[in-house]
N, C-alpha and C positions, 0 to 999 in steps of 0.2 A: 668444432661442433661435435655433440654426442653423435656415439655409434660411428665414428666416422676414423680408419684407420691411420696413425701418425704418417706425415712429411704426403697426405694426400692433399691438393689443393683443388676446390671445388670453383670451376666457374664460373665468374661473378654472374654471365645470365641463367645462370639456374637459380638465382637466391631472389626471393621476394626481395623488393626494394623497402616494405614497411616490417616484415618481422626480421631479414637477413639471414633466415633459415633456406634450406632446400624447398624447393615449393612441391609441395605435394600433387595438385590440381592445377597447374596453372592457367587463368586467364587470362584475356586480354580488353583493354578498354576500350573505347572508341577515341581516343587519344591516341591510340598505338602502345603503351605501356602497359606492362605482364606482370601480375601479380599474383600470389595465390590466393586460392577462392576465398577459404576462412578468412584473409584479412582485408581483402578487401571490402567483400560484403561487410564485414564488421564497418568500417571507415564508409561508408555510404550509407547504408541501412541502419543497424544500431547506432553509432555515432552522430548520424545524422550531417555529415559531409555533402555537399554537393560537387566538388570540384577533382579533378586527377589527384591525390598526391605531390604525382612529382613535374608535371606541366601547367596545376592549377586553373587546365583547361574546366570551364563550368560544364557539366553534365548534363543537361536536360532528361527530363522524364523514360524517353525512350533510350537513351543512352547510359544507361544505370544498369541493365543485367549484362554483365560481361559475356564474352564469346569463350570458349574452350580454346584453347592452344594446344590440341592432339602434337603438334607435331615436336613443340618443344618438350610434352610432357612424354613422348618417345623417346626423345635423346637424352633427356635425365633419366630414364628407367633404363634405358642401354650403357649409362653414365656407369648408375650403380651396381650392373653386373660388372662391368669390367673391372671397378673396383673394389668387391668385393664388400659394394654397401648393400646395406637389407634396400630390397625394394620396397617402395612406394605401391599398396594397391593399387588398380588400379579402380579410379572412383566410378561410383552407380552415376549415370545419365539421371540429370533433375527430373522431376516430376513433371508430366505435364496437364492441362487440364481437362483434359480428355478421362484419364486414369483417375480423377478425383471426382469427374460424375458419374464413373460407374460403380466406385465404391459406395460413395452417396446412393446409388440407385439400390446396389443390394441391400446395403442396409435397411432401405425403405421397404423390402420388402417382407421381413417378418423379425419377430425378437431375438431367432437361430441364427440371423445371422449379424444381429446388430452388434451386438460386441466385438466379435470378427472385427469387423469392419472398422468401429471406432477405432480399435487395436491398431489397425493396420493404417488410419490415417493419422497415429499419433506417431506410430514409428518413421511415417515421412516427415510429419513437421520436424519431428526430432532431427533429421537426417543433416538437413541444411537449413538455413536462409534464403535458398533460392523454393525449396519446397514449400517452406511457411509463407514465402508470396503466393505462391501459388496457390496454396489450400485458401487463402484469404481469398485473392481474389475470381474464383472457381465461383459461375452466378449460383447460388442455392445453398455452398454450403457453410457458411455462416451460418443463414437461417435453419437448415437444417437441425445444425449443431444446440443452437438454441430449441429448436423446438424438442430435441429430444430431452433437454433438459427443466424444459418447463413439461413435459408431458410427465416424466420420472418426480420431479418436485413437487408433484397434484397428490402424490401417495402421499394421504396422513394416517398410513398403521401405525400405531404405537410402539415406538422402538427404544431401547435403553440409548442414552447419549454415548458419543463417543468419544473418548479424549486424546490428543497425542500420543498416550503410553498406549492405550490399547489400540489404537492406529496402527503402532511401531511395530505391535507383539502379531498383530494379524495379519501385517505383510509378509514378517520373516516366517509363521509357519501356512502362508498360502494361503491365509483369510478369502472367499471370495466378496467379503466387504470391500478390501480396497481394489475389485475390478469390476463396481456397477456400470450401467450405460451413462448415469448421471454423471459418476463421479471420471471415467474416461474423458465426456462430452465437454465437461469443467474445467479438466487438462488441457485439452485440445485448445478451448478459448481463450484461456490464459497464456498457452505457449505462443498464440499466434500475433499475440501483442497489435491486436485493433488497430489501423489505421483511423484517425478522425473522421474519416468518411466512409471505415465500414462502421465504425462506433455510431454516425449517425442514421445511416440506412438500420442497423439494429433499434435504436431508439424511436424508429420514426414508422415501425413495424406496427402494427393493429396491434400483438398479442402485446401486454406489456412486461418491458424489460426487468423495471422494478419492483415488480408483484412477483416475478417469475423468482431473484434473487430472494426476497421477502419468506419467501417459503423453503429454498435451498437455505437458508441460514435456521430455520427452524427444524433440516432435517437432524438427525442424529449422527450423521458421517461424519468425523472430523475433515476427511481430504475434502468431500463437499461444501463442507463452512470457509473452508481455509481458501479454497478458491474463489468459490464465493463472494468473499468481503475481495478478496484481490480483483474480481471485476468490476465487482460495484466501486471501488476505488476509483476503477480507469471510468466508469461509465459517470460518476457524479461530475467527474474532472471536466468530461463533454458538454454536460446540460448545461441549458442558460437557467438564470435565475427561475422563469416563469413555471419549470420544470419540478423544480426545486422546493417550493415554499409553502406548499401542501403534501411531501410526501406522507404516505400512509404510514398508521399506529403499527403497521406488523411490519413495516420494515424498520421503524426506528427503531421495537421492537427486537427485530433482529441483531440489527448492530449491537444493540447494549448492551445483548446475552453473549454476545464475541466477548466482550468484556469482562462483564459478570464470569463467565466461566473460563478466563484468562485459558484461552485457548491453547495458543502459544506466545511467545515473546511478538514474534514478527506479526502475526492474525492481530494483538491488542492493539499492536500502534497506527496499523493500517485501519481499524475501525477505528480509534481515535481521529484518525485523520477526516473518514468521513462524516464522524457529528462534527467534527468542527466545520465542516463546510454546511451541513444539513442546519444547525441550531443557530446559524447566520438569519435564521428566520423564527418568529414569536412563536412560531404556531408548531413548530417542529419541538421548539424548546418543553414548550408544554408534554407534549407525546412521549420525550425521552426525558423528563422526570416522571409521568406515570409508570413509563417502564422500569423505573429503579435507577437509572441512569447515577443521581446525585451517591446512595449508597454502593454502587459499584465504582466510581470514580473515588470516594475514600478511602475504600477498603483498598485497590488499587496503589493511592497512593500510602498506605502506611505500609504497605507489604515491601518494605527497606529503600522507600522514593523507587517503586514501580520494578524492583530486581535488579535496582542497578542500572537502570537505563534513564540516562538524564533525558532523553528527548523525549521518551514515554511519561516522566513525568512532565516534560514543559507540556507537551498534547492535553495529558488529565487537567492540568491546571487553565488552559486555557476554554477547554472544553465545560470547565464547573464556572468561569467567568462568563462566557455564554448563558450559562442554564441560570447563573442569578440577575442575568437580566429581565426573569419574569417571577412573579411572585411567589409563583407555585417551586423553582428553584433554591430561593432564598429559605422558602420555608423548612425544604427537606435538610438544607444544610447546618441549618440552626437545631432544627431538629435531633441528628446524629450524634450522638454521643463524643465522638472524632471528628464531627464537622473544622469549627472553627480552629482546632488546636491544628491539625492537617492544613490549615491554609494559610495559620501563622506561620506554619514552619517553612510552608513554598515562598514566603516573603523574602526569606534568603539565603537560600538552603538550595535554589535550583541553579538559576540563569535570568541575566536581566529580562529576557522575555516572559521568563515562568515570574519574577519579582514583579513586572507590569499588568500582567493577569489576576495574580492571587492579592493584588493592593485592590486592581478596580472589580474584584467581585466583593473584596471586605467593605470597600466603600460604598457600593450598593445595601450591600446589609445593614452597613452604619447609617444610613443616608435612609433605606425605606423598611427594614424592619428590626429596628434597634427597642427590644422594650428592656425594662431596668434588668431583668433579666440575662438577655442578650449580654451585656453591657456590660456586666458583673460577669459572664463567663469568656467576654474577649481581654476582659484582663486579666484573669485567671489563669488562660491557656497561653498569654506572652503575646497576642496580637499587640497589646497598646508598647510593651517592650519593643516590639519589632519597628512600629510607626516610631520612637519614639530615634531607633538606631538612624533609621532612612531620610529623617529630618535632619537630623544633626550631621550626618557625613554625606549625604547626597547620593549613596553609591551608585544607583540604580539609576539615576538622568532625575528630570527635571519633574515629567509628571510625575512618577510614584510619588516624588518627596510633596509635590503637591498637592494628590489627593492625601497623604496621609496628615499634610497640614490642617489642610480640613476636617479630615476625621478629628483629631486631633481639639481642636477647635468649637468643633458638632459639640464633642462630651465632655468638655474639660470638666466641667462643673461635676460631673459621675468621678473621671477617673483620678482629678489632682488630687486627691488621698493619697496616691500610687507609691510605692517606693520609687520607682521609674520617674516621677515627677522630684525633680530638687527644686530649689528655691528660685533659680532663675528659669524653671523652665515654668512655673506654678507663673510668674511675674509675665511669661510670654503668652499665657494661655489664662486670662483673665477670669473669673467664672461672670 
């Protein structure tokens, strides 16, 4: 092991059973088996493990925050003086909830000390796993944390946008941009990774959760955006459909302009991810085509298939399949200059998933807003090329090559002129 002096032999019960290292902190289960805290917690908690490790005994609820082992964590720290290994700190006692409603309390009581305070609750969640339950499940301060940030999010002063690079430039010379109470608050509820049932006591709150985001995405902070779309992430993930199928124009709104102003790599794909859950609905589809939605997912996708990131472009493509499922979609697409030429090219240029998408949003075009026009510029830009590959070699499964038969079939009569069309395929497609 590093740090650890030659022909020393470390005793097997000092060594976690799941990393094999020295244990730093060591716990113990209610199984009787000792492990250190980082990994265990991880194997329970993040992993989502119910059982020991190493007796596969099941856990129950109450039996998940392990016990300290002071005394074993004694004889390894008297271990590594005698051999002359660096000690192990030793570790701060967890947090308890006691300590998180008085923080909570001060901060309630005026702006001097709110930041303090957020500061100092972010440095606990920070600390552990065992803190982060505890900030979570602490009665008040969830809501708290929200309301500070839906009260910070009500400010519409006119502020210049901010981008990643001046993000980057304002933390390294001490910007106090990246330490508002919103943008702290945002931290905090992202690091604290919602349980499903504080995710629903937040949702099921008077104030609303997704109005509250709607307006953090329209502030000007980048750390605020970027958290931001990372909750509304987890929080869309929660809601039932009912929730879901009238959200508001200034959140779709919001999302878009995640887009639109390709925030970061990681902020575009996680709002990718939440229109495709939001535009699973007509009414949503419409909202994020007035928002520009259709010319930001082009531009997007010509910017070298999305910077290089295949899943980003499977997202845009699946996402512009959606949005031509309504009329107002199909029209922006036809529209753009780069529409159809961009969606020929995701025909086979991405992944079979992104190949399934960008067939059944051409086919909606072909299918309801084909006029000679149209028609004349999908053979132009290699759509009928593309239909013409996916027929003949099947690559993509069964439906593409089927809707593209059909397309195929819809316009023969337009496109058998085609070079793309030989003699046998002119004799398959009749006019």
């Amino acid at each position: 092991m590093e740090g650890l002096p030659a022909q020393v032999e470390v005793p097997s019960y000092f060594l976690c059973p799941i990393s094999m290292e020295i244990m730093r902190d060591p716990v113990t289960l209610s199984s009787g088996i000792t492990y250190d805290r980082e990994s265990i917690e991880r194997w329970v908690f993040t992993d989502g493990h119910g059982e020991c490790p190493m007796t596969k005994q099941q856990l129950g609820a109450a039996d998940r925050e392990p016990t300290p082992n002071h005394t074993l964590r004694r004889l390894i720290q008297g271990w590594c003086a005698v051999h002359a290994v660096e000690r192990f700190p030793t570790p701060r006692a967890p947090i308890d909830a006691a300590r998180v409603e008085t923080i909570v309390d001060a901060a309630r009581r005026g702006q001097d000390l709110l930041v303090a305070s957020l500061k100092e609750l972010a440095d606990i969640v920070a600390e552990s796993d065992c803190n982060r339950r505890c900030v979570e499940s602490t009665p008040g301060a969830v809501a708290f944390l929200v309301s500070v940030v839906k009260k910070h999010a009500a400010d519409e002063t006119p502020k210049p946008l901010e981008s990643q690079e001046d993000h980057m430039f304002g933390t390294l010379v001490g910007s106090p941009k990246a330490s508002s109470p919103e943008d702290v608050a945002l931290s905090i509820l992202y690091s604290l990774r919602l349980s499903e049932g504080s995710w629903k006591r937040v949702l099921e709150r008077g104030d609303n959760f997704l109005d509250t985001m709607a307006s953090v995405l329209r502030r000007p902070s980048y750390l605020s955006r970027t958290h931001g779309i990372q909750l509304l992430k987890a929080a869309v993930s929660e809601m039932p459909p009912s929730q879901l199928t009238s959200a508001s124009a200034e959140l779709v709104e919001g999302v878009v302009s995640v887009v639109t102003d390709k925030l970061s790599g990681k902020a575009v794909k996680i709002a990718l991810q939440v229109l495709c859950r939001l535009c699973l609905w007509g009414r949503n589809r419409v909202k994020a085509v007035e928002a520009g939605a259709v010319g930001a997912l082009v531009e997007l996708l010509l910017d070298e298939c999305c910077g290089g990131s295949k899943r980003a472009s499977e997202l845009a493509i699946v996402v512009m399949d959606h949005l031509c499922g309504c009329a107002e979609g199909r029209l922006e697409l036809v529209a753009h200059p780069a529409g159809l030429a961009v969606m020929a090219r995701a025909v086979t240029r991405v992944s079979a998933a992104g190949t399934e998408s960008a067939v059944r949003a051409l086919h909606a075009v072909a299918r309801h807003s084909a006029t000679p026009a149209v028609l004349q510029e999908m053979l132009a830009v290699g759509v009928v090329g593309r239909l013409l590959f996916l027929v003949q070699t099947g690559a993509a499964g069964d439906r593409p090559r089927e809707r593209a038969r059909e397309m195929l079939k819809m316009h023969a009569r337009v496109w058998r002129g085609s070079p793309c069309f030989t003699p046998e395929l002119n004799a398959s497609y009749p006019s």
